[in-house]
C-alpha positions in Angstrom: -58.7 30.2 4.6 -59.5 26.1 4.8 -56.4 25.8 2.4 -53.7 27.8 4.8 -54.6 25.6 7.6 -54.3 22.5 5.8 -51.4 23.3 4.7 -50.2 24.3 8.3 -51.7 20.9 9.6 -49.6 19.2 6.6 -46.2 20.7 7.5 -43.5 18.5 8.5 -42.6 19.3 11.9 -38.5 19.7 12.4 -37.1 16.8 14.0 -34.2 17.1 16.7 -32.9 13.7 16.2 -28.8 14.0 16.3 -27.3 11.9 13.8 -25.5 8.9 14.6 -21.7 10.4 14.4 -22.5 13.5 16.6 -24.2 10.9 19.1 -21.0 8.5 19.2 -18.5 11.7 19.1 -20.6 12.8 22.1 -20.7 9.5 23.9 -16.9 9.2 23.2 -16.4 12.7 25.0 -18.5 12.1 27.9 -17.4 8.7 28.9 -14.0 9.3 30.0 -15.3 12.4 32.0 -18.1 10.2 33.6 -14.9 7.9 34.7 -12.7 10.4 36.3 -16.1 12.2 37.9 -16.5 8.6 39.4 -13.1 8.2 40.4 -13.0 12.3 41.9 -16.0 10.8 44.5 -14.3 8.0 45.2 -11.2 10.0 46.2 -12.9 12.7 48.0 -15.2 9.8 50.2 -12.8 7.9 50.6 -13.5 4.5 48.9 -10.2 4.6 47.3 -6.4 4.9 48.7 -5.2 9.0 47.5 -1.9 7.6 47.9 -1.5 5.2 44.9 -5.3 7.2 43.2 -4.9 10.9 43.8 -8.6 12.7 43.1 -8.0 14.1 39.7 -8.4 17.4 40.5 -5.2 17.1 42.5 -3.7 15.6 39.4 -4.7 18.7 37.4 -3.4 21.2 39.8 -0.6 19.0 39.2 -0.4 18.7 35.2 -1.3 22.6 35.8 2.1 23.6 37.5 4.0 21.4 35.3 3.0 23.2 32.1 3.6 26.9 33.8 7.3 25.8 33.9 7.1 24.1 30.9 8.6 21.2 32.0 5.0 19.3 31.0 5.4 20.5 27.3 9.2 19.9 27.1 8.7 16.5 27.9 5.9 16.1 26.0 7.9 17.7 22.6 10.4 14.9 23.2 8.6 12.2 22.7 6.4 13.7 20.2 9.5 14.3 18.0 11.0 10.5 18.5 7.2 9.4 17.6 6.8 11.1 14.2 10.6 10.0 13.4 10.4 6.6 14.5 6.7 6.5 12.8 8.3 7.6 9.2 11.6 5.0 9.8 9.5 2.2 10.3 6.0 3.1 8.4 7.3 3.9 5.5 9.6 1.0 4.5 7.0 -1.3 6.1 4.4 0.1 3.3 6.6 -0.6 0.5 7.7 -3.9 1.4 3.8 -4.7 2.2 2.4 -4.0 -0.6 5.2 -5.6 -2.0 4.5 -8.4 -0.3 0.8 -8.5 -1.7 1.5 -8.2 -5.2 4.8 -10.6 -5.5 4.4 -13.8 -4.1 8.9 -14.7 -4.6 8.7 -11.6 -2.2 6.3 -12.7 0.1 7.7 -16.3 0.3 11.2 -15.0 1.0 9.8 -12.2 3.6 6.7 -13.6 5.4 8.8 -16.5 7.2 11.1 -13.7 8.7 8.2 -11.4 9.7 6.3 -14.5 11.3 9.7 -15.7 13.5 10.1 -12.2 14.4 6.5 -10.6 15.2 5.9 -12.3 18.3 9.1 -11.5 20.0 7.9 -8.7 23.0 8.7 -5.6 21.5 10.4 -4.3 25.1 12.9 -7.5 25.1 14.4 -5.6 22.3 15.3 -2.5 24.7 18.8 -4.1 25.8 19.6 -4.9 22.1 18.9 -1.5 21.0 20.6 0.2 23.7 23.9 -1.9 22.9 23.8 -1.1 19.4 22.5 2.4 19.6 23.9 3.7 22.6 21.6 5.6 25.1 20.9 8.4 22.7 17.6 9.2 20.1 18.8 6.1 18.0 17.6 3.7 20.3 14.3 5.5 21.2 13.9 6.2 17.7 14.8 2.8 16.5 12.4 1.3 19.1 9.3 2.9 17.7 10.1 2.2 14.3 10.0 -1.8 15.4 6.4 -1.4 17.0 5.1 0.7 13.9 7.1 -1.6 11.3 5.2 -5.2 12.5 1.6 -3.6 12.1 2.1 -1.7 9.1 3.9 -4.5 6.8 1.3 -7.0 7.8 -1.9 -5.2 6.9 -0.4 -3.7 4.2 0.2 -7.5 2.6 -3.3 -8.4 4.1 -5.3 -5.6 1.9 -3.7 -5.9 -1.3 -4.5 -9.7 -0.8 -7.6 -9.0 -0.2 -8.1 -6.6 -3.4 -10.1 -8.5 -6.0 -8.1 -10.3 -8.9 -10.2 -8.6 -11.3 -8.5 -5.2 -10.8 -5.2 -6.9 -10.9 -6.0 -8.5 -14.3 -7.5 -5.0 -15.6 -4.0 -3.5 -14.8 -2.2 -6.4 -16.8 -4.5 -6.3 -20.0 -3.7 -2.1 -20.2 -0.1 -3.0 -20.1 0.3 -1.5 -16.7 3.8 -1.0 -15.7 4.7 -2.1 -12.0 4.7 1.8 -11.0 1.2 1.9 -12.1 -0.1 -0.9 -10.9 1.6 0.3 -7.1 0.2 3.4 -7.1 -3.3 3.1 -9.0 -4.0 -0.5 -7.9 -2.6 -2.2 -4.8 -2.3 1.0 -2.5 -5.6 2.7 -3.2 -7.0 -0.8 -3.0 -5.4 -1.1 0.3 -6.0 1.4 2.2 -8.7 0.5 4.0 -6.8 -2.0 6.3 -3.5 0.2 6.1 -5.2 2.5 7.5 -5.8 -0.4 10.5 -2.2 -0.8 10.5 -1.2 2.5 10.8 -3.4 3.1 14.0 -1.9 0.0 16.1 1.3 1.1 14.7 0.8 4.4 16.5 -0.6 3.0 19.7 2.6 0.4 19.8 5.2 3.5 19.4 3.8 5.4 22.2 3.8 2.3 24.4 7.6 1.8 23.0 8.8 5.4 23.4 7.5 5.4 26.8 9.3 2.1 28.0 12.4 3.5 25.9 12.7 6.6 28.0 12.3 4.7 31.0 15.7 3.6 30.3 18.6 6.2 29.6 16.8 9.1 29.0 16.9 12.5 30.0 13.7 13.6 28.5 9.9 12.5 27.1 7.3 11.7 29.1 8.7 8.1 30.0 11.5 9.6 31.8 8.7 11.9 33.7 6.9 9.4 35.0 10.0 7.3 35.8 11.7 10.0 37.9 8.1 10.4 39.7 7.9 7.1 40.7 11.9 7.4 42.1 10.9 10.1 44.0 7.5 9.0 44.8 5.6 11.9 43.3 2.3 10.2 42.2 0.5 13.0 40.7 2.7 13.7 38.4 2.8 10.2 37.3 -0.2 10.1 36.6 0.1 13.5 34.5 2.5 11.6 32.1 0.0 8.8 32.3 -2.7 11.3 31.2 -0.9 13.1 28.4 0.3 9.7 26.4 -3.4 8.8 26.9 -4.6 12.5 25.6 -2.0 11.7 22.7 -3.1 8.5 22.1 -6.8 9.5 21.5 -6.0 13.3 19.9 -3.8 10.9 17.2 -6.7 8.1 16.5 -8.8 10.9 16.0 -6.7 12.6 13.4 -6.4 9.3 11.9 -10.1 8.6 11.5 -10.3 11.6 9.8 -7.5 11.7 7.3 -9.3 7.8 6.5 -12.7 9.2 6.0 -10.9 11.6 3.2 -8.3 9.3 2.0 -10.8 6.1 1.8 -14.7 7.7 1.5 -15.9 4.3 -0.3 -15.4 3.0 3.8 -18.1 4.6 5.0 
């Protein structure tokens, strides 16, 4: 009897501690709704003007009618398509020549003064440029988001295979590895890590690109939406095309983070 009470008394009791990932995912989910709760009282009380802040239920009744017309999710398929096209244009050559870059320093001596002239240049002064080449059709939306994902991608691409340690490098050269092998086993798994890094600002400068680009010549995408509702004044749905390349925004950084925790587990 003594014995099944002590070991009652010694049973670990079940702790309810969350871990640290389902505590940030939750903080991360509750923060923005905290903010528009905030701003909802502050509309409804009066602290704030409704006619340049509209409560955000207004802008959800708004963002409501919009997709039971599908006018919203037209839009939005627009510039979703000129995203993942302009993405792969721009991302892909900006891997190669980044990696490159990293391994080849003739390459990087004949590349990195061109990429350092041309980085800083605001991406939007371009708009003019690619509308007179391109015309006012996708080429010149698509071309635009290839520039903004290009920069980001190119750079940290040469960054992390710089930063891979010699060692591995020498390894490769001592088994005879051919310049293939030493690509794909050797500088790109070694880089990942801050590709990765690239590939997310990449993403966030193409939606800020597209958007600008549609401002201008365009008949669809959400940058034409919210530029025909500030022409006729329509601030809710402004803000709805504010809202959605925000939602995309974070729905695409979370996709992200977790094709990096599969693609790069050693990060963790």
């Amino acid at each position: 009897m003594s014995a099944h009470i002590e070991a009652d008394t010694i049973r670990p009791t079940r702790s309810w501690k969350i871990s640290e990932n389902t505590r940030d995912r939750l903080i991360s989910v509750a923060s923005p709704i905290l903010l528009l709760l905030v701003w909802e009282i502050a509309a409804r009380t009066g602290l704030i003007d409704t006619r340049f802040f509209p409560a955000p239920s207004s802008i959800f009744e708004t963002l409501v009618t919009l997709s039971s017309t599908g006018e919203l999710w037209q839009h939005t398929a627009a510039s979703l398509q000129r995203l993942f096209i302009g993405f792969l244009v721009g991302g892909i050559p900006a891997l190669i020549l980044g990696i490159i870059m990293g391994l080849s320093r003739p390459v990087r001596a004949v590349f990195d003064p061109l990429i350092s002239a041309t980085y800083p240049i605001p991406k939007s002064s371009i708009l003019p440029l690619a509308l007179l080449i391109f015309g006012l059709g996708e080429g010149s939306k698509i071309f635009m988001v290839a520039i903004g994902v290009f920069f980001p991608v190119a750079i940290n691409a040469t960054a992390g295979v710089r930063e891979i340690n010699k060692i591995y490098l020498d390894v490769g050269r001592n088994f005879k590895a051919s310049r293939w092998d030493t690509f794909r086993t050797i500088a790109l798994p070694g880089a990942l890590p801050v590709i990765m890094t690239g590939i997310k600002l990449g993403v966030g400068m193409g939606l800020v690109l597209i958007a600008i680009a549609e401002m201008m010549g365009a008949k669809s995408g959400l940058g034409y939406m919210i530029w025909a509702a500030w022409e006729t004044f329509s601030v809710e749905q402004m803000y709805v095309g504010l809202f959605v390349i925000a939602i995309i925004g974070f729905v695409l950084t979370l996709v992200l983070n977790e094709i990096e925790k599969r693609l790069v587990p050693w990060k963790r």
